[in-house]
Wavefront OBJ file of the C-alpha trace (Angstrom):
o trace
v 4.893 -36.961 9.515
v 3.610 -40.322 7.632
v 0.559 -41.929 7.012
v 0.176 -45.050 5.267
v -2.931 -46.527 3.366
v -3.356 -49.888 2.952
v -4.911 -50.515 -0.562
v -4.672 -54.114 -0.574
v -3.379 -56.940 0.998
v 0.227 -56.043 -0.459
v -0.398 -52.026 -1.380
v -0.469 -49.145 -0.392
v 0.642 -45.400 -0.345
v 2.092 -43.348 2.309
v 1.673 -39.558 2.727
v 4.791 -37.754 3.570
v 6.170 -34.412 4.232
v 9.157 -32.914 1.762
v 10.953 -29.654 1.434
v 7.704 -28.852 -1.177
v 5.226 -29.712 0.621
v 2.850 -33.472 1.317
v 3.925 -35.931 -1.162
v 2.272 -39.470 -1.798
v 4.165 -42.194 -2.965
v 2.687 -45.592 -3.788
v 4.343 -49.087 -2.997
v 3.837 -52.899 -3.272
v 4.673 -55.517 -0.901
v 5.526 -59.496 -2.591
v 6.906 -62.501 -0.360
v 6.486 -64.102 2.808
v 6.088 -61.167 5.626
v 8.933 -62.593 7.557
v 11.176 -62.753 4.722
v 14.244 -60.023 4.614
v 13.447 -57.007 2.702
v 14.869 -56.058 -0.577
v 14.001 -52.904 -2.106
v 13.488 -52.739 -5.988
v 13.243 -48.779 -6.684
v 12.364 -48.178 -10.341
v 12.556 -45.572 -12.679
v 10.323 -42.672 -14.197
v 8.645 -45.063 -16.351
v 8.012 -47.824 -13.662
v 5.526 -48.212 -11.737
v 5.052 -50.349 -8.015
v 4.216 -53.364 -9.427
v 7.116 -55.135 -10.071
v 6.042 -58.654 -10.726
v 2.862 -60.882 -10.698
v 2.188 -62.075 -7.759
v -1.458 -64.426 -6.375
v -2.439 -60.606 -4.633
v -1.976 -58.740 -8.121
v -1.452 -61.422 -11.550
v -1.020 -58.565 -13.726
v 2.674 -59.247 -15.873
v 4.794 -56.697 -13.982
v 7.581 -54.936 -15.517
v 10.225 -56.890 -14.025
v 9.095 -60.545 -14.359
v 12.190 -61.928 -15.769
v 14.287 -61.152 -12.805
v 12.115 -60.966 -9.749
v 9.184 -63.523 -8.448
v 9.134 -67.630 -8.014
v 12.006 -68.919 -8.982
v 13.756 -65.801 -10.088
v 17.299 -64.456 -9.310
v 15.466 -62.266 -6.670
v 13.460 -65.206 -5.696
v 9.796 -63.928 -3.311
v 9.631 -67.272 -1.833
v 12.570 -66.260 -0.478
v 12.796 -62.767 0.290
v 10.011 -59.661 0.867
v 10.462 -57.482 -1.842
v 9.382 -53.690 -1.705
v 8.853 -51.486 -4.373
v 7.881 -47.486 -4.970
v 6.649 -45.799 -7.510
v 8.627 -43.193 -8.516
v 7.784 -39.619 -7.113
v 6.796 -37.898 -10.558
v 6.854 -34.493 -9.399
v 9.979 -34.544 -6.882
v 11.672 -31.516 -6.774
v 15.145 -33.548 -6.067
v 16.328 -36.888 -5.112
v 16.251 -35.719 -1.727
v 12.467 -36.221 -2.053
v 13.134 -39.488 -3.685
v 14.840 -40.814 -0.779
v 12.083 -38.913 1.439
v 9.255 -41.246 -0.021
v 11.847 -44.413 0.135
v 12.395 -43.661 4.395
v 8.648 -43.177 4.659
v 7.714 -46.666 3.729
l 1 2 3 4 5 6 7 8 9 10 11 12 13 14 15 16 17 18 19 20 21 22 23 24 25 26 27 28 29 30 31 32 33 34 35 36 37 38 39 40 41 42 43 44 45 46 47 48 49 50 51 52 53 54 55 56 57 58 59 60 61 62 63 64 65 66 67 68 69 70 71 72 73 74 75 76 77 78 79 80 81 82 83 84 85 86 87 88 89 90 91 92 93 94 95 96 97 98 99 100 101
């Protein structure tokens, strides 16, 4: 079972359940709601936010390629991205956190 928590206007986390137990993974929303979704997945050393945006500024860690503008342009499309699940026991839990959001 998943529960999501709305942290913002454009994050959030969602509780789910994996072979090890409740797991929370965090995620960010960027682009016009009715956009079609593209989901940006980073890596251990990423984090959710993956570009500025008016809800969150801060430089994200993929600015060059994703926001206004860019190749994956969020005046175009809805992008979604997760943190990465730190202490997954697999990439079955990976995916886990991914089909929760």
């Amino acid at each position: 079972m998943s529960a999501v928590v709305e942290l913002g206007p454009a994050q959030g986390c969602v509780a789910y359940d994996a072979p090890a137990g409740e797991r929370i993974a965090s995620y960010e929303l960027v682009g016009p709601s009715e956009g079609p979704v593209v989901l940006v997945h980073g890596g251990i050393s990423s984090d959710a936010h993956v570009c500025a945006s008016a809800a969150d500024p801060r430089p994200g860690w993929w600015d060059a390629l994703v926001g206004d503008g860019c190749a994956i342009d969020t005046r175009e499309v809805r992008v979604l991205s997760l943190d990465w699940v730190p202490d997954a026991a697999s990439l079955d839990e990976q995916v886990a956190a991914t089909a929760a959001v």
